[in-house]
N, C-alpha and C positions, 0 to 999 in steps of 0.2 A: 259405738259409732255415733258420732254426733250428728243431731239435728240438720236436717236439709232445708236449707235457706228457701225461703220463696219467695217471689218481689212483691212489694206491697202492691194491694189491689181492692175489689171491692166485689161483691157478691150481689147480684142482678134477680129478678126473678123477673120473669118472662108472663105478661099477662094472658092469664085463661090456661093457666099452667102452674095452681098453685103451692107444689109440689117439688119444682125442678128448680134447683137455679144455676147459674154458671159463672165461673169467676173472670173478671175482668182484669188484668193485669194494670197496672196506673204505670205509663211511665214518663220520666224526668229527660234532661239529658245525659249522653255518657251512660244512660241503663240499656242494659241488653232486651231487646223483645225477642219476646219466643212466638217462629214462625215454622211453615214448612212448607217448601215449594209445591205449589199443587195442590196444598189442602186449603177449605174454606176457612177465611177470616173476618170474624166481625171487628170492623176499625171505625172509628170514629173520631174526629176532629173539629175545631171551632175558631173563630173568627178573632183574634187577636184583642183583648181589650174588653170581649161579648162579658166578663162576670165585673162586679161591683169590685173595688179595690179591697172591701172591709171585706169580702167575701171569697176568699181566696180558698182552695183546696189544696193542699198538701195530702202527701201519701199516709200521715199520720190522721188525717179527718178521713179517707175516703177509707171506712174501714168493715161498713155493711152496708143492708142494702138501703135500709133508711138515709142513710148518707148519699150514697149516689141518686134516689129518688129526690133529693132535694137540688142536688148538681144539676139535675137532667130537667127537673120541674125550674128551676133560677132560671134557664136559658129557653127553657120553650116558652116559658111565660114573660121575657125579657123585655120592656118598653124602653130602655135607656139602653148605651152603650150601641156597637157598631151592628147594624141588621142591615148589613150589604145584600147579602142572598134574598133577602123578600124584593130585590130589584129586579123585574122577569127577564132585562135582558144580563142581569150575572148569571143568574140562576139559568139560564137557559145554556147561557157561555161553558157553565161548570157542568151541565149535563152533558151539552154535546162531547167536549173535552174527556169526562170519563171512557164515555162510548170507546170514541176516538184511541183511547189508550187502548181500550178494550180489544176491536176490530182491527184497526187500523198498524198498530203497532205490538199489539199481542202484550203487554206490558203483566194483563192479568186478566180470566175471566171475571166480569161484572154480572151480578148476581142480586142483587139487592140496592137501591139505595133511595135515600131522603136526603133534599134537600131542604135543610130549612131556617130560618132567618137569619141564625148566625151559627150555624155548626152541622155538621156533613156526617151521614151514617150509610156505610156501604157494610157491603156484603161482597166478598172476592176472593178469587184462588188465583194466589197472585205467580209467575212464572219468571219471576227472577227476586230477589233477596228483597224485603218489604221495605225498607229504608230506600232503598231506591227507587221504589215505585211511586211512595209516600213524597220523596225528592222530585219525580217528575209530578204530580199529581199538585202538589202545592203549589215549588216553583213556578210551574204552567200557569197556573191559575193565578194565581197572585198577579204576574205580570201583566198577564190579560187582564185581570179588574182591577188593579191599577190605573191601567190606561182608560179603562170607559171611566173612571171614577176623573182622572185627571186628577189623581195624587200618586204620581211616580214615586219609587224610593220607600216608600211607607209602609210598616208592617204588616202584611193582609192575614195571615192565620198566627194563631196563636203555635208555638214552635212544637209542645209535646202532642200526642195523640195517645189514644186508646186502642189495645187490637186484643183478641180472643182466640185463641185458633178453638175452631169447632171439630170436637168431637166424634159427632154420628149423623145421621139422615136425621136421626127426631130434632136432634138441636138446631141443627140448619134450620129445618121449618120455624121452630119456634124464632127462631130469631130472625127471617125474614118476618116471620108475624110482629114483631117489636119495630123492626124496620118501618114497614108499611106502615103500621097504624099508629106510628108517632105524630104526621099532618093532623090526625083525628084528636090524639090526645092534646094535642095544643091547640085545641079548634082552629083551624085551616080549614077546616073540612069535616063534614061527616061523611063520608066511608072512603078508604084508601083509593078509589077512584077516581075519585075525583078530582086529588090533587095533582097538576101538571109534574110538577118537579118529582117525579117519585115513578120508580120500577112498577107501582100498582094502577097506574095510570092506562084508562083506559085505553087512551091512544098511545099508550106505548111500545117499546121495541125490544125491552130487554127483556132475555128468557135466561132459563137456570134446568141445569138438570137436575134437578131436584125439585123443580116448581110444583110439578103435578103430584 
């Protein structure tokens, strides 16, 4: 029997857990992601333009976890290139707008998420095929900060994303703990609290059944 293909990807390890890791799938366009209605997904996306030209990732670099720790530290640590989201009213735009799909239009429960200067980490059990939600959740958005930016037309996210389907209860947590405490690791913030843009937010609204 020959070898079962698996899509390139990268392998995570989840801080204060250093024992567990979970695999990321990386994808391109034209690659299949692997989802399932209903169950939680860690997705994650970025800001068009947000990495260095000489710094490019391919599915060929993104191939441990050291590799994605340097992905993930290039863009939380990022002074050049597009940081639309540190603008509180995108960032405020792109929160409501999640909710909104959430509540409003059932699109997916919302469960987790960071906003931050140039690239988007949710947590969600999404209720119709992810490409389509990933479709409304960009599309929306872009258009809208487009318009406060007053550059119509222009590319606002970068086109591929990241998703993970989760697991179990333990990984959930763990990965809402990555979620939150991402503002903290890229100093925004010392403790998930504090950050506005973020499900950990004191004055916040999002709940997870899984939270407690």
């Amino acid at each position: 029997m020959g070898r079962t293909s698996v899509p390139p990807g990268i392998l995570v390890r989840i801080p204060g857990s250093p024992q567990h890791y979970f695999f990321v799938p990386v994808y391109h366009r034209r690659l299949p992601h692997i989802y399932d209605i209903g169950k939680p997904l860690f997705v994650t996306w970025r800001l068009a333009g947000s990495l260095p030209e000489h710094r490019h990732f391919t599915s060929s670099h993104l191939t441990g976890e050291k590799a994605f720790v340097a992905f993930d530290h290039l863009l939380d640590c990022a002074r050049t290139g597009p940081l639309y989201l540190a603008h509180p009213a995108i960032a405020e735009m792109l929160v409501e707008y999640l909710r909104r799909l959430a509540r409003s239009e059932g699109v997916y429960e919302l469960q987790s998420f960071a906003i931050m200067p140039n690239q988007v980490h949710v947590l969600i059990s999404p209720n119709v095929p992810l490409p389509q939600a990933m479709k409304l959740v960009k599309g929306g958005t872009a258009r809208l900060a487009n318009r406060m930016l007053s550059s119509s037309g222009q590319t606002f996210w970068q086109e591929e994303f990241f998703d993970h389907l989760v697991r179990n209860g333990e990984e959930f947590r763990r990965i809402r703990n990555y979620i939150e405490f991402n503002p903290v690791r890229a100093g925004l913030c010392s403790s998930p609290e504090e950050f506005q843009y973020s499900s950990a937010w004191r004055g916040g609204e999002v709940g997870s059944p899984g939270r407690d």
